[in-house]
C-alpha positions as CSV (number, residue, x, y, z in Angstrom):
1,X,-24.8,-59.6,76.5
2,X,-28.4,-60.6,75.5
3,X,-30.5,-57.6,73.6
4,X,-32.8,-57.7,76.5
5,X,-29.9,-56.7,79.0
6,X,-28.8,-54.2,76.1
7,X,-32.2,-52.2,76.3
8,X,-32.9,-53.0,80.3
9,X,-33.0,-49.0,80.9
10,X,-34.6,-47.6,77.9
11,X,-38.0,-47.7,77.7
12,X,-39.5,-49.5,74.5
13,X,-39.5,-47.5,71.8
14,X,-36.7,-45.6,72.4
15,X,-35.0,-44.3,69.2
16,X,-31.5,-45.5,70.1
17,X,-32.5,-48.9,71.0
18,X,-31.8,-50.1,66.7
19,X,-28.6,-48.6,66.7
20,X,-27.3,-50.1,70.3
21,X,-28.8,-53.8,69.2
22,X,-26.8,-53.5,65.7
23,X,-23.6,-52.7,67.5
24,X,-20.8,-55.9,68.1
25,X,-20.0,-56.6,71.5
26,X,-16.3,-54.7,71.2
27,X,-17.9,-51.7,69.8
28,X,-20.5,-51.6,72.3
29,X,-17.4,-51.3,75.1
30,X,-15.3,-49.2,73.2
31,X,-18.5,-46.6,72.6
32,X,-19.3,-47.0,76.2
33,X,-15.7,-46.2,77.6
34,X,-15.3,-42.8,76.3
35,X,-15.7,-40.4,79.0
36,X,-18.1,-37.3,78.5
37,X,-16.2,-34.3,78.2
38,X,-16.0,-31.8,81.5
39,X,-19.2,-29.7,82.2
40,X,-18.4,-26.0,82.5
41,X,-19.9,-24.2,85.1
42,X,-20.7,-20.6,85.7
43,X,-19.2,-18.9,88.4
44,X,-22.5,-19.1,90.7
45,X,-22.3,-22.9,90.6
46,X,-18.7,-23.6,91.4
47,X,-19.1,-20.8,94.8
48,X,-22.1,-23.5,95.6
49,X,-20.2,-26.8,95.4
50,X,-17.4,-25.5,96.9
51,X,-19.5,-24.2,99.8
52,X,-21.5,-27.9,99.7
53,X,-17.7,-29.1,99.9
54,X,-16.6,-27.7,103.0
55,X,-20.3,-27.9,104.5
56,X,-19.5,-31.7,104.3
57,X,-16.3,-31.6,105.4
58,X,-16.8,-29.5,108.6
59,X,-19.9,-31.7,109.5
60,X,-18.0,-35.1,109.5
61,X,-16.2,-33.3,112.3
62,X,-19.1,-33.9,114.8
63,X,-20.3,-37.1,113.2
64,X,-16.8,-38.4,113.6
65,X,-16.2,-37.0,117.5
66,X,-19.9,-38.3,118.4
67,X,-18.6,-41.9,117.2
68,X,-15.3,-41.8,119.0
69,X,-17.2,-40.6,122.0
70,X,-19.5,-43.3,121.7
71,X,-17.2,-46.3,121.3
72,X,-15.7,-45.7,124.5
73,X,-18.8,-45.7,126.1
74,X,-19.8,-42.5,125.8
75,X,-19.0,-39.2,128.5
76,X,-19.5,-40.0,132.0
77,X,-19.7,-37.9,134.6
């Protein structure tokens, strides 16, 4: 990978644009392949993502129905 293609989303300047371009190739993958640890969230948070959970879930209800509905040529009366 060219240092260009390295740098392509940091801005110029940036301080960790010397370390990435002195990395090899193989440490540059094996840096980027370790996972950020899991963010712990206070209890305010998980009730809202939860709730954002099952909002999406009980709206795909309609979506999915008004699709059904529709491929067979909608309701007639």
């Amino acid at each position: 990978m060219s240092n260009h293609m390295q740098t392509l989303h940091r801005p110029e300047g940036h301080p960790d644009n010397e370390l990435i371009n002195a990395l090899e190739p193989d440490q540059m993958v094996s840096a980027a392949s370790v996972p950020f640890p899991r963010l712990r969230l206070r209890l305010g948070w998980k009730i809202g993502f939860w709730a954002l959970r099952i909002y999406v879930l009980l709206i795909t209800i309609p979506v999915i129905y008004a699709f059904i509905v529709d491929l067979n040529g909608g309701i007639k009366k």
